[in-house]
N, C-alpha and C positions, 0 to 999 in steps of 0.2 A: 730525497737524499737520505743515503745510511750513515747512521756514526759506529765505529764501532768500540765497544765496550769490553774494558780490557780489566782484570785482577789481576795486581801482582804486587809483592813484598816489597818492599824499597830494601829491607835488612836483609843481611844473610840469617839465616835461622838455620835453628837445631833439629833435628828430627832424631829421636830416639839418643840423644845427647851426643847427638853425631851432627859436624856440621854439612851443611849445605849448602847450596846455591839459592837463590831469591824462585821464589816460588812461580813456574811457568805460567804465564800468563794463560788469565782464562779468556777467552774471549766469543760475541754473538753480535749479530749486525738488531740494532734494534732502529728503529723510526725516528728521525731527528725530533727531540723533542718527546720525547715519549718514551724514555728510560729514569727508573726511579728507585732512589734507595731508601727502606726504610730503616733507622735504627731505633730498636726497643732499647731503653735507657735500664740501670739495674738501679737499686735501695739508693734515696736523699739522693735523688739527680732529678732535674728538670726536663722537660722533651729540649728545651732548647739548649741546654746544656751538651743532651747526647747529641743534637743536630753540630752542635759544634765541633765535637770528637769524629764526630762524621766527615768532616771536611775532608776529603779525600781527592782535589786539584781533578774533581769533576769538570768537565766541561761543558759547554753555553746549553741553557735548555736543558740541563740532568736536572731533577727535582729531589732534592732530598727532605725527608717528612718525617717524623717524630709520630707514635701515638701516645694520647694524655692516659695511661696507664698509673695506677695510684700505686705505692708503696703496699697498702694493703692485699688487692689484687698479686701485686705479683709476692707477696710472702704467703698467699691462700696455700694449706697446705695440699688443695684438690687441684689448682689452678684451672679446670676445668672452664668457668666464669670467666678467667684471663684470653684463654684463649676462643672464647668464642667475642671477645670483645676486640683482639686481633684480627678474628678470621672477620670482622664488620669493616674495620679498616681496611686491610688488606684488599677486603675486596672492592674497593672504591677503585681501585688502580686496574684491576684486572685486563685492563689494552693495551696494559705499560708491560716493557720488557721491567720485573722486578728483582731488587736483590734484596734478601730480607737480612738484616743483622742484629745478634742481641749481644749484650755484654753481662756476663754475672746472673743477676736476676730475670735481665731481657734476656740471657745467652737460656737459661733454664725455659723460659716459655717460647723460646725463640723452639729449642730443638721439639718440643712436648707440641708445641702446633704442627709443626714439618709430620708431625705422626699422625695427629686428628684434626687438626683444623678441616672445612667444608672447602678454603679455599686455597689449602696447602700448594696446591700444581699450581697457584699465581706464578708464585716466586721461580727464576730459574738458575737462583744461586744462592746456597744458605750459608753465612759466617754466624759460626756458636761461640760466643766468645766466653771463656772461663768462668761457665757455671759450676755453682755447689752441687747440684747434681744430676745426673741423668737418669731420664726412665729406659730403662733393659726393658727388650724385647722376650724373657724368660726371665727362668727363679735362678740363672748360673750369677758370683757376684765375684771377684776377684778375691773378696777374703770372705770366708764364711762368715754368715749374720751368727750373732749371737745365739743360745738354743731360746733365750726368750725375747727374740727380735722377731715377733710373728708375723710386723706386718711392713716385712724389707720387702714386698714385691705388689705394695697395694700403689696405687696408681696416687702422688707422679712418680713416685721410685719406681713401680715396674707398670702391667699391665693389669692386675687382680681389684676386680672393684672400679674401674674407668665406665664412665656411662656419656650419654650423652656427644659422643664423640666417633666419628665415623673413624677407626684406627686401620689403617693399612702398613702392615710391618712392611711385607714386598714391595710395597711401593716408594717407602723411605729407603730401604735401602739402593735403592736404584737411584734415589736424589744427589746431587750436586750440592757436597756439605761441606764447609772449613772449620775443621775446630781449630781456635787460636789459643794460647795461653802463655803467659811469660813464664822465661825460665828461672826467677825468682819467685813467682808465684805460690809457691812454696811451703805457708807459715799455716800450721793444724787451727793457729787460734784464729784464723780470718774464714773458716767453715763452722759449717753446724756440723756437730759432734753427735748428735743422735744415732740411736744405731744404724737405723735405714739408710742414713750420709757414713759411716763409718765405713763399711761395707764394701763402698766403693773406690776407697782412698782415703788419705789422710790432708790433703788436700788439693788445692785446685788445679795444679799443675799434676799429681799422680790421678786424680780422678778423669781428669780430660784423657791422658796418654793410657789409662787402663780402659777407657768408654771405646778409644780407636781400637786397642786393641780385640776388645769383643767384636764389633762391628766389622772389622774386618777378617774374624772369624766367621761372622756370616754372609763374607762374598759382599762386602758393601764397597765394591771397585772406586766408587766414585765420593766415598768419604776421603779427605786429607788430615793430614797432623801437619801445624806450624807451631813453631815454639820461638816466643820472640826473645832473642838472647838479652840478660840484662833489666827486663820489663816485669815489675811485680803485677799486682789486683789491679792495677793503673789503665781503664777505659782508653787513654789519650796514646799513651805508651805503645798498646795495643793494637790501635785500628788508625794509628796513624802509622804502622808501618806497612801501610795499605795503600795503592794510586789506582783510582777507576780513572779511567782517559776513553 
């Protein structure tokens, strides 16, 4: 028997501060029993904590799964380490229809694996939820770096200096990605200020809507922007205005 596996908003949300309707459901027939969400948790959160924010009125037989990711790992400023301790997990599932999702810190290594992890093509639907930053595909940045900001495009802020990692730009941008962030999300003091995080926004709500915007200058059809009205840096806020059925 198939179940089939649905994404969709429960809110209305913003898109470009315009409102919208609830986000079209995404939907794939996966194997009863054999459909799996994993949520990466971000900074002083528990895996069971994020599995909680996970709760998404999943139905009978969805397995929802946590990886035990340390606060340390996901503050590495190479996070190279994190994701290869992702791509170990992840690939436990690999006969599962997967949804990968991170929040903040998870949302940060959530997208930076989508790029190099071994086992990136698990997943076949990625939610980034209101990371501090993202790694650009090139040295373009929405506000010019500083002139003594030399190293705004060294890997995870861009691609200069990444090892270890099989990176395929073309193939991320053909992936199946939600960026989520609330439209509160707002306040400069809840990001890192460093230059390389400047660059990109002033925080996590202009950083996410300035990462679609590039990305979708490079023909990434299949990236989204949801903007959940009302919801600050708030995990639960966030991804509970999500129903997988």
């Amino acid at each position: 028997m198939l179940v089939l596996l649905l994404v969709s908003l429960l809110a209305i949300v913003t898109v470009g501060g315009e409102l919208s309707g609830p986000l079209p459901f995404r939907s794939f027939d996966c194997n009863a029993g054999a459909c799996t969400l994993i949520v990466v948790h971000g900074l002083n959160m528990s895996t069971e904590e994020a599995k909680s924010a996970g709760q998404l009125n999943t139905p009978n037989g969805y397995t929802m799964v946590a990886p035990p990711l340390s606060d340390q790992e996901l503050q590495n400023r190479d996070l190279t380490p994190a994701v290869h301790r992702l791509d170990s997990f992840v690939g436990e599932y690999s006969d599962q229809q997967v949804v990968l999702a991170g929040f903040s810190a998870g949302g940060q290594l959530v997208q930076r694996f989508a790029l190099g992890g071994s086992n990136k093509d698990v997943p076949v639907y990625y939610i980034i939820g209101a990371p501090g930053s993202y790694a650009y595909l090139s040295t373009y940045r929405p506000k010019a770096p500083a002139p003594n900001c030399t190293d705004f495009n060294v890997w995870k802020f861009g691609l200069d200096g990444v090892h270890g990692l099989n990176i395929d730009v073309q193939g991320y941008l053909t992936k199946e990605v939600l960026l989520i962030v609330g439209s509160e999300d707002n306040n400069p003091a809840a990001v890192q200020q460093q230059c390389e995080d400047v660059c990109q926004g002033d925080s996590h709500l202009t950083r996410t809507q300035n990462y679609y915007d590039y990305v979708q200058g490079l023909g990434a059809s299949n990236h989204s922007l949801q903007v959940v009205p009302g919801a600050g840096h708030d995990i639960d806020a966030v991804f509970r205005a999500f129903q997988l059925s």
